[in-house]
N, C-alpha and C positions, 0 to 999 in steps of 0.2 A: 323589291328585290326578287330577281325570278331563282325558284329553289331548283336546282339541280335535280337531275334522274336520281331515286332514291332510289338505292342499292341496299341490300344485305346482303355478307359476302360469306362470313361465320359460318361455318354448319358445324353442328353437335353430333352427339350421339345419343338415342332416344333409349332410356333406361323404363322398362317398365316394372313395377314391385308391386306384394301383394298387402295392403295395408287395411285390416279389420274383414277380410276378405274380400275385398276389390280393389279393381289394377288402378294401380297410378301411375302416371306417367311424368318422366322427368327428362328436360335435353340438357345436357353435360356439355357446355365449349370450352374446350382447350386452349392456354393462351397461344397466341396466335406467335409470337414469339418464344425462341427455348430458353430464353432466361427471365422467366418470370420471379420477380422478388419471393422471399417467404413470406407466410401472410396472405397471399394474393387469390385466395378463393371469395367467390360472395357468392351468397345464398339470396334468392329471390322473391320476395311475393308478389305477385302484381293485384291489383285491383278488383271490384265487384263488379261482374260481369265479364270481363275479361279471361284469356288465357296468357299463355308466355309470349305469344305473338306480341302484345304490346310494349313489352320493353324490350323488344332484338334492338331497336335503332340505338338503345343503353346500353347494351352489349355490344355492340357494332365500336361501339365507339371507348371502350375497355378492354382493347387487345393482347393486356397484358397479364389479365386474371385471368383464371379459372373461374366460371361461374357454372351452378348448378341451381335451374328453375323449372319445381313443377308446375303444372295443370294443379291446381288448385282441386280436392275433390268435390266431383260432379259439375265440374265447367270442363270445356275442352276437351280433350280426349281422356279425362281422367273419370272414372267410374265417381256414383254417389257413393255417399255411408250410411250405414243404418243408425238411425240415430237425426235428433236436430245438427243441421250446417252452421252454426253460432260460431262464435269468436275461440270458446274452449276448443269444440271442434276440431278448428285448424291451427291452433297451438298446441294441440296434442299431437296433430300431421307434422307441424314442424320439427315437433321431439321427436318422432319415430325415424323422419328424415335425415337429421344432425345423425343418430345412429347410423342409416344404413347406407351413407357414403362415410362413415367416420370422421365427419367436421371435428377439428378442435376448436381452440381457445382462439386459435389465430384466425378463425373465420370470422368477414365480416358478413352482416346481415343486413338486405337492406329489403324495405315495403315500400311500396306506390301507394296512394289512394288511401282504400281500405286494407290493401296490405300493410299498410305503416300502423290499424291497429294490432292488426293479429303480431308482426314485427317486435311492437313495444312493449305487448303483453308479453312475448315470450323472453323478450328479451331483461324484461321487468322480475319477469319468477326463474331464470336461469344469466345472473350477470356475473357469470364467469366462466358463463359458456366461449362469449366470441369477443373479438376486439374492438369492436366496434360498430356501430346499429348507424344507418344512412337512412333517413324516411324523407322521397319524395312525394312535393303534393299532399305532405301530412295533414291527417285528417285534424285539426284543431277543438272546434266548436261543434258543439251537440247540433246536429242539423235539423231537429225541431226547434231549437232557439232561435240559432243564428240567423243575419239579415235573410239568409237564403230558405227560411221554414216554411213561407207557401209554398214556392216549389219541390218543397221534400214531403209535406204533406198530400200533396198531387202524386205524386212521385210512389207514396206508400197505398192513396186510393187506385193508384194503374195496377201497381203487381199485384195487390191483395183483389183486383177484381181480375185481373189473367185468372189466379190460381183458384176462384170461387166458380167463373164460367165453365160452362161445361169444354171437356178438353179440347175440341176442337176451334171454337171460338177463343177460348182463352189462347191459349198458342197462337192462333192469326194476330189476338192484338199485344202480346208481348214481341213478338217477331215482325211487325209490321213495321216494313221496310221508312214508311214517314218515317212513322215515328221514330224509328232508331237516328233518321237521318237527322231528326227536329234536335235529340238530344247529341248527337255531336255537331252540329251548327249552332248552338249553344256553348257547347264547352269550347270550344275551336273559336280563336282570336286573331291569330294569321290573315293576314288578307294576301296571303301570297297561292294563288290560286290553284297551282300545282300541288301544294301539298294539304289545302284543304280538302282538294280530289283524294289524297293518296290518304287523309285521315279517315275521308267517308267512307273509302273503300276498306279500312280497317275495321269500322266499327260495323259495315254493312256483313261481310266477311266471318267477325268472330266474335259481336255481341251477342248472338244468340245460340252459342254453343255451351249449352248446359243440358244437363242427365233432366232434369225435369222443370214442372212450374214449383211443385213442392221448394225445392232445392233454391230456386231463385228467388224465392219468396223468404226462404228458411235466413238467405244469405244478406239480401236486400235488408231485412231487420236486424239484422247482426250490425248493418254499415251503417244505420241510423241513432245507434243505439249506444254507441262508443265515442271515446275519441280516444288520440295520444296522452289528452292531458290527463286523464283515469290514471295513469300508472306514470307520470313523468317524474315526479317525486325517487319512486322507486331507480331509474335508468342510471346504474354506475360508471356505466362505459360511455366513454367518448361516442358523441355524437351529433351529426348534420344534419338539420333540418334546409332540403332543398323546398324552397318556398315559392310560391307565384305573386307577381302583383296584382295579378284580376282572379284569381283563384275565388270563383266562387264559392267554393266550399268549404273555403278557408282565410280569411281574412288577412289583411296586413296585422292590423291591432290582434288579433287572436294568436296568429304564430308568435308576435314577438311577447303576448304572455308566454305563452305556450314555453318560450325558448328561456325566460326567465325563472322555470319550475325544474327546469335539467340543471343539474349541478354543471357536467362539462360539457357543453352544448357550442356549436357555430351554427348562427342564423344567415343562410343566403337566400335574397331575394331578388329571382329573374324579373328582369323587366319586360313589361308588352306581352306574357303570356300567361295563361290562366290554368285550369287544369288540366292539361295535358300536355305536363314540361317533356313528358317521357318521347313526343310524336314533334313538338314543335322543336323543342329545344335541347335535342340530346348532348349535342355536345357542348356544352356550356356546363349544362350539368354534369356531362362525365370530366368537366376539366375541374370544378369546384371539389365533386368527390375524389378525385385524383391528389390534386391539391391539400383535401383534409386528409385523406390516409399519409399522403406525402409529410404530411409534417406532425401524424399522431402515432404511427406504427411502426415509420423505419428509420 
């Protein structure tokens, strides 16, 4: 199937705030229509490595929220923090966030990746903060266990030897365009050629947009070291687990534990794509997410 000219048509407005004494940045879209439901905000995290660029095509395809997603701090254009970039870290960024756009109860929250730990954690020690928690691509299985721990164990010897070499070497081989290119030809399952182009140019683009090696290293162990299921026990509110079938980072058998540890849980699993539902598969996904608010919130 040939993919269509990928467009993004949305544009925000770039909020930046001063958080522990460095800038973060946040882009705010507006529902694209004036009668957006109540309820209709969501709160973003995306991924390790990444910035917001990787979920616009999720946005793109939600024209009827409000969503509000920073730069993660020390990736993208959002400044480091002083202090370890661990899981606390950015659960204490997301507390200061819910404050300083004044999210209520009726915000949903949703994480990618490794944002679905930071997500569940927060949403684990505050469930009464929002309506409802959306984790794509959730992280399941400890990635030193799971089928996939040689290559997380590679994975831990790359960035821990970036951040050991002296600076200039280390930066050449965390930034090294192969290899960035190896590891989304990897995660990228599509064999529709256009949009494998338009995923490499994503990851070529805005994987290596981080404040430091520290920071990447601080962050990489954080995504190692967690999953969903740590806190899924705790998760009061309603919530979707948007799933892959070749997700290497997370199993078929793992999600559907995973999904039987949540009290109010719906498990959906895409077919024929793996971890990168957010680039291959947005709107599928924004119609399942649509779907579960559609029939838990209004």
């Amino acid at each position: 199937m040939h993919t269509p000219a990928i467009t993004v048509t949305r544009q925000p407005t770039m909020v930046t705030l001063s958080y522990r004494g460095a800038a973060q940045r946040y882009w705010e879209f507006q529902p694209v229509s004036g009668d957006a439901p109540a309820g209709s905000t969501i709160f973003m995290v995306h991924g390790f490595r990444g910035d917001h660029h990787g979920l616009l095509r999720i946005i793109e395809e939600l024209p009827s929220h409000r969503i509000v997603i920073p730069d993660l701090p020390g990736f993208g254009e959002s400044e480091a923090l002083e202090g370890i970039h661990n899981v606390g870290a950015y659960t204490d960024f997301v507390t200061f966030s819910f404050g300083a756009f004044e999210l209520g109860s009726s915000t949903v929250l949703l994480g990618h990746s490794f944002g679905s730990i930071v997500a569940s954690q927060w949403a684990a020690a505050h469930p009464a903060a929002i309506a409802a928690l959306v984790l794509i691509n959730p992280i399941c299985e400890p990635a030193l266990e799971g089928s996939n721990r040689c290559a997380s164990k590679l994975a831990a010897l790359y960035y821990r030897a970036g951040a050991a070499l002296p600076e200039r070497l280390g930066l050449a081989l965390l930034g090294n365009p192969l290899i960035v290119l190896g590891m989304s030809s990897m995660m990228a399952k599509t064999r529709d050629r256009a949009l494998r182009k338009y995923i490499h140019g994503q990851h070529l683009s805005y994987f290596s947009r981080y404040a430091s090696r520290r920071v990447l290293l601080e962050a990489f162990e954080a995504s190692i070291t967690g999953t969903v299921r740590d806190v899924a026990a705790q998760l009061a509110m309603p919530v979707i687990l948007v799933a892959a079938e070749q997700d290497d980072l997370g199993s078929v058998k793992g999600q559907l534990a995973l999904a039987g540890m949540i009290a109010d849980c719906r498990l959906e699993i895409i077919q024929r794509v793996g971890h990168l539902v957010h680039y291959e598969t947005p709107h599928e996904a924004a119609r399942l997410i649509e779907n579960f608010l559609e029939g838990r919130l209004r």
